[in-house]
N, C-alpha and C positions, 0 to 999 in steps of 0.2 A: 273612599276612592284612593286614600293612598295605599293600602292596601294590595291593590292589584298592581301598583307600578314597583314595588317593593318586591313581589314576586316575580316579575318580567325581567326587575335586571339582577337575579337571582337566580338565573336559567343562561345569563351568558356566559357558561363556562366553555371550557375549549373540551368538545369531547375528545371521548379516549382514542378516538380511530385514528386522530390527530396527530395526539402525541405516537403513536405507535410509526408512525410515519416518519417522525425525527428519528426513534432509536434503530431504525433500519438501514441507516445510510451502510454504503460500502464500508466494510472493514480496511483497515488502514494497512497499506502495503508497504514496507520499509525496503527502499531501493541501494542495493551496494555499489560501488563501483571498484573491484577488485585491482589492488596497488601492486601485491605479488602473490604468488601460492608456490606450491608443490602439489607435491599427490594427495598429500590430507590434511594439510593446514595451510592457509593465506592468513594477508593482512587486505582489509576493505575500508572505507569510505563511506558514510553512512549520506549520503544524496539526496536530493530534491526528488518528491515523486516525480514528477515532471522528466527527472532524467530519462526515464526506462521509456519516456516516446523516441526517444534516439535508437535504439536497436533498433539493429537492422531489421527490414520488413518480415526475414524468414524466420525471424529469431522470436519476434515478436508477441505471436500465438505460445508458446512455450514459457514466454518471462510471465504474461497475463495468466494463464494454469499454475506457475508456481505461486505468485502472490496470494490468486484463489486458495491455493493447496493448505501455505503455510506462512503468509502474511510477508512474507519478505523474499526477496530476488537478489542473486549476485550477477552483473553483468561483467565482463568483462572485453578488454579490448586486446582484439586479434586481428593482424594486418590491416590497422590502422582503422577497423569497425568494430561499433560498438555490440556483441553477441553476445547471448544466452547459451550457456554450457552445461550441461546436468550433472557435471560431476563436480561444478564447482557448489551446488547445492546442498553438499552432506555433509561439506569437510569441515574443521574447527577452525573457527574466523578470529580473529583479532581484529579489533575495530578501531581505526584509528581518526584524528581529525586534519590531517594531511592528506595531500596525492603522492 
């Protein structure tokens, strides 16, 4: 009889469908908060995810597709809101730990 309880707790593994479930979560989005630019280079502020629920409502849909795209978003601030800009997207960032 021991026997068969030796194989019962022998079977409590965690299946795989399981684990697959953990390695799926969302890919991690790295939020800027852009300090200065020009036309093809800034300096950014590497941010709390959290920051990018601040842009502004229209902006919004767009900073969510870039993160999708390419894992990180540069927001930056334009008459005093916070927006999503596609051209600050491409340029060559410098990263700083200041505002």
């Amino acid at each position: 009889m021991v026997e068969p309880e030796v194989a019962r707790s022998s079977q409590s593994i965690v299946p795989k469908s399981k684990e697959v479930l953990v390695v799926s979560k969302a890919p991690r989005c790295d939020v800027y908060s852009v300090v200065s630019s020009n036309d093809t280079t800034g300096t950014a502020k590497l941010e709390n995810p959290s920051f990018k629920d601040g842009v502004e409502a229209e902006h919004k849909q767009k900073a969510d597709e870039a993160c999708a795209k390419s894992n990180k978003v540069y927001i930056a601030k334009q008459n005093e809101k916070w927006v999503y800009r596609e051209a600050d997207q491409n340029k060559t960032w410098t990263v700083t730990s200041q505002s």
